[in-house]
Each structure stands twice: as structure tokens, then as C-alpha cells.
N, C-alpha and C positions, 0 to 999 in steps of 0.2 A: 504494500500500500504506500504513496506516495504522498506526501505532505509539502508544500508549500510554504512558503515565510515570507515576513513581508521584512525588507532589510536596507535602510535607510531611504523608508520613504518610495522606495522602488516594490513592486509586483517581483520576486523571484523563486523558482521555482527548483529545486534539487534533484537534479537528473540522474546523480552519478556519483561512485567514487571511487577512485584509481585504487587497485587491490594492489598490484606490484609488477617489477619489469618484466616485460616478456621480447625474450630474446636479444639479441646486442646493436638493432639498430633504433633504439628508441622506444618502442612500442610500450605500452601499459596495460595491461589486464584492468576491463571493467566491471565493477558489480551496476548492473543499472538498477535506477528508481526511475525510469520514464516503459511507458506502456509502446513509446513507438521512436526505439534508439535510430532508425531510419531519418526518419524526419530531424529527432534534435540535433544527430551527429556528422550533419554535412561537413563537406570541406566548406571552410569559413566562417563556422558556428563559432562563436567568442562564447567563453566562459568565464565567473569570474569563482576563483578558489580559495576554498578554505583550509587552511593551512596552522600550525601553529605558529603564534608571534615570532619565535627566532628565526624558523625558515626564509630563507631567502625570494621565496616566490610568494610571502604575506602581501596581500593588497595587490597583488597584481591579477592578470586575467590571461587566457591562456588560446590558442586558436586551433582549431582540429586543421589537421590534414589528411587524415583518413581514418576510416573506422570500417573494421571490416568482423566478419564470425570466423574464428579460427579454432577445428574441433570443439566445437559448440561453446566457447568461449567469445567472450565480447572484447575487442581488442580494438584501442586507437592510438593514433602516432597525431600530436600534435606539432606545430612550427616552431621552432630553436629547441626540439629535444631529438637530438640525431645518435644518441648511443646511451649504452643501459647505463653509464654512471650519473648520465642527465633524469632518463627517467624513473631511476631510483628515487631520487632527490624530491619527485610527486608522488609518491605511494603513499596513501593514507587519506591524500587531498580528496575534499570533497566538491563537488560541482554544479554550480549554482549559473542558472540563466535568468533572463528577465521572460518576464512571462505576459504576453499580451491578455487582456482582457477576454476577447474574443478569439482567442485559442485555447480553450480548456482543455487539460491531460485528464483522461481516466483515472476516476480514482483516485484524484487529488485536490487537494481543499487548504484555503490560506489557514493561515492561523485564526484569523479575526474570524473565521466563519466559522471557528468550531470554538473559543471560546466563548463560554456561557451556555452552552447545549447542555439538554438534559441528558443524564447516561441512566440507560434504560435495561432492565436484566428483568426479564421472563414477565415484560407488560409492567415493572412497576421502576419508578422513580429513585435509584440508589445514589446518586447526589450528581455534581455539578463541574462541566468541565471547565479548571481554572487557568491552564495553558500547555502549552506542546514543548515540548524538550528534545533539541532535536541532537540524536549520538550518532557515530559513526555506524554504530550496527544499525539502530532502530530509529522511530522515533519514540517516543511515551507520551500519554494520555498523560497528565495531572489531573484528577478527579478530585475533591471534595468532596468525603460521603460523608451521605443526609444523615445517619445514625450518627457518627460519632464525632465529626469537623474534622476529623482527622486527612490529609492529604496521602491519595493512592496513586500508585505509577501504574498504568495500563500498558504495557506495550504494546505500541499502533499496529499489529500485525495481523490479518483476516483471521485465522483462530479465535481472538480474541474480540476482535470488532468486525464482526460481519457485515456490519452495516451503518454509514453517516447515513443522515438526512436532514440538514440543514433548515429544508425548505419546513420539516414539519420540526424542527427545534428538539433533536436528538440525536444520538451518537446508541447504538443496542450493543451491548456489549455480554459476553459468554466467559467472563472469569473464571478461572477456578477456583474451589469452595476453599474457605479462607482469605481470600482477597479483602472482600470487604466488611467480614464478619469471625468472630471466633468459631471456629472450630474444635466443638464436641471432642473433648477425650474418653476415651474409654474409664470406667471405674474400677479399681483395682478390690479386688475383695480385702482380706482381713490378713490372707499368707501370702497377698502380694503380686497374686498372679491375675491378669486381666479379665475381666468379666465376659463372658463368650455373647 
């Protein structure tokens, strides 16, 4: 599932992020977060990457030159990275494009349009989504449940969230039991051994 951010004031959109070098003339292993790597990954799609502050490539933006599937792997060679100690140097960066209004990705939703949605489990109301957390593996749900104020991480993955809907003011969500509630221990008898 795909999540969106809005990121100073600009629509962006996170497509991607470089897993590690493949092979010695540049090339990088991708994991995508877009539904259609064809269209985002032309020759001369600029991206702008996220990086850690010390890396050298922080606040800059990046230009594809190719993108091709190699043994069912998602593979692209971007412009000034010509050999594997260059694209070592981006493994890990994450890939962020501006995202037109009227181009909507499947499956993907800004931030603004999913905070404050109701989270929804088996038709009833278990609290309130407070913002998106976006990691390199995943993203997370921040939820506020109704029982306790306590804040929940969901992790934004179709298992777990089957379904946004924005338009009717909810997020349905399929936690596993203990997420948002205690979970029932068994009662131990008197010698100590668990109650069958």
C-alpha cells in the first residue's frame, strides 16, 4: 500500500527505494511503492531523495536513465551514477516525486486525507487516526484508541488495513487480538499448571 506526504508545501508522492547495487555499472535494485513503475520510471523522471543528513546526496534530486525488470527484479540506472561504488553511496534512499492532483496512484492517499478518519474493526469505532509515520520498511497508522487515549502503530500494510475510505470518513482495519485491547491470560490453578 502506498502513502503519500505532503512535504514543504508541495503534493509528493513515494515511489521507491533503492534496496542496493546491482552489478558494476551503476545500476540499483528497487523495492517499489508505485502500482505503475512504467509510467513513474521514464528516462527523465527527476526525483527528489531521502537520504540521511550526513550523506552527500541530502537535499539533492536524482534523474532516471533507465529502468528496466531484470529476473523479476526492478532495476534502475540513474544520471552521474556510472559504477557500483556511486550506487552504493544511494542504497537505502528513499524516492519521492511531486504528484499532480489529477494523477492519482492506486492505492495511495496524502497524509491530510487520512488524518482524523475513523478506524473501524468489525463495524464499530476503535479510535482515531492521528498521523502517518513514514519508515523505510513500512508506513504506520498512528491511531488513538477510543478505550484507552493510548496511541497504536498500525502498520499500513493490506493485512492489516484492507480498506481506506476517505470519502465515507474511515480507514477498517483487521489487527491482531491484543493491538488494541488486553488480552485474556489463561488462569493458572493452585499447582501452577494452566487451566485447560
Amino acid at each position: 500500500m502506498v502513502v503519500s506526504d505532503r512535504n514543504q508545501g508541495k503534493n509528493q508522492l513515494r515511489v521507491g527505494r533503492l534496496v542496493k547495487a546491482h552489478g558494476l555499472k551503476g545500476a540499483l535494485k528497487l523495492e517499489l511503492y508505485t502500482d505503475n513503475p512504467d509510467r513513474r520510471f521514464v528516462p527523465g523522471a527527476e526525483f527528489t531523495l531521502q537520504v540521511p543528513e550526513a550523506s552527500p546526496w541530502h537535499g539533492k534530486s536524482i534523474t532516471v536513465r533507465e529502468y528496466r525488470v531484470m529476473n523479476g527484479n526492478s532495476v534502475v540506472f540513474f544520471e552521474g551514477v556510472d559504477d557500483r561504488e556511486a550506487a552504493e553511496g544511494l542504497a537505502r534512499a528513499i524516492l519521492w516525486i511531486d504528484q499532480d492532483a489529477d494523477e492519482p496512484e492506486d492505492n495511495a492517499w496524502y497524509d491530510h486525507q487520512l488524518v482524523g478518519l475513523d478506524v473501524v474493526r468489525d463495524g464499530q469505532v476503535i479510535g482515531t487516526l492521528v498521523r502517518v509515520e513514514h519508515l523505510p520498511a513500512q508506513d504506520l497508522l498512528i491511531v488513538k484508541a477510543a478505550s484507552t487515549g493510548d496511541e497504536v502503530m498500525v502498520p499500513f500494510v493490506e493485512a492489516f488495513v484492507p480498506a481506506v475510505e476517505p470519502a465515507a470518513g474511515r480507514v477498517i482495519v483487521t489487527p491482531p487480538a491484543g493491538l488494541f485491547e488486553e488480552v485474556a491470560q489463561p488462569e493458572a490453578d493452585a499447582s501452577g499448571d494452566t487451566a485447560e
